[in-house]
C-alpha positions as CSV (number, residue, x, y, z in Angstrom):
1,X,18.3,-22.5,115.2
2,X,17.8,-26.0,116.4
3,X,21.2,-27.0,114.9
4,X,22.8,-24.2,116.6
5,X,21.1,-25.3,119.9
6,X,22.2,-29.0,119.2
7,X,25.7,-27.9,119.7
8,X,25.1,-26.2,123.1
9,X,26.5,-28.3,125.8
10,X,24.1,-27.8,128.9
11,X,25.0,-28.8,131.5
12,X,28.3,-27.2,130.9
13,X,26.3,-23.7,130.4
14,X,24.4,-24.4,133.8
15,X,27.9,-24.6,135.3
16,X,28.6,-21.7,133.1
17,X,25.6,-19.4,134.4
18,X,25.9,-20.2,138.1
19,X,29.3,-19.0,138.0
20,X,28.3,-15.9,136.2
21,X,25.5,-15.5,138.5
22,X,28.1,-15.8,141.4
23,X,30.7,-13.8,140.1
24,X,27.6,-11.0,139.5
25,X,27.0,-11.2,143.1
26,X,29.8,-10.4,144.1
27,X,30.4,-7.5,141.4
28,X,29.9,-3.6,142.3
29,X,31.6,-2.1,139.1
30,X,28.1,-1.2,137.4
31,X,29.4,-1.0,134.2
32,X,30.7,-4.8,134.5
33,X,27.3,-5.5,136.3
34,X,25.5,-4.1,132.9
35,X,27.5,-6.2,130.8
36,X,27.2,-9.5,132.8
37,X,23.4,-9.3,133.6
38,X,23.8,-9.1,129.2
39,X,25.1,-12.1,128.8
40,X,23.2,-13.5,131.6
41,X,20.1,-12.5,129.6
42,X,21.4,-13.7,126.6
43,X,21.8,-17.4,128.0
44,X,18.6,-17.1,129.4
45,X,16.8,-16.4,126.1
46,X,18.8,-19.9,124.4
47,X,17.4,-21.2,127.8
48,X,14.0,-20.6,127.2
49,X,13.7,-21.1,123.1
50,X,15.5,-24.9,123.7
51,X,12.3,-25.3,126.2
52,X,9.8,-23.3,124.8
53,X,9.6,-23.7,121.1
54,X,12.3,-27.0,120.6
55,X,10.7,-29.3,123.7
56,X,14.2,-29.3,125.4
57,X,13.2,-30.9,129.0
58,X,13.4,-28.3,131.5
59,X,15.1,-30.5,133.9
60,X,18.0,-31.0,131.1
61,X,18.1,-27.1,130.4
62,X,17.6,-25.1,133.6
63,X,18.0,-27.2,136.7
64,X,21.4,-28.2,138.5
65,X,21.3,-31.4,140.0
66,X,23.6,-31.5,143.6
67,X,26.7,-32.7,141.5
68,X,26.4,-29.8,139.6
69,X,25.4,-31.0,136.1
């Protein structure tokens, strides 16, 4: 898994998940609201197993800076 996690890019999936999270705001098709909030999930598990159990900084995992990254 931590090769797998090596390849992740993220600050591009922070970009990634804060457009998801807009573009689930703005959503009222429940069916595509089920499906995104999956994915959503999914990125949030990665999230927390870099942090949690590969000592990924938090601040490079989770956190958007104000450029974005």
């Amino acid at each position: 898994m931590e090769d797998f996690l090596k390849k992740i890019s993220f600050p591009l999936l922070k970009k990634q998940k804060a457009t998801l999270l807009k573009v689930i705001e703005n959503t009222d098709n429940v069916k595509q609201l089920e499906h995104l909030e999956g994915i959503l999930l999914l990125i949030d598990g990665l999230q927390d197993l870099a942090v949690d159990k590969y000592g990924y900084k938090e601040s490079t995992v989770f956190k958007l800076t104000k450029d974005g990254k």
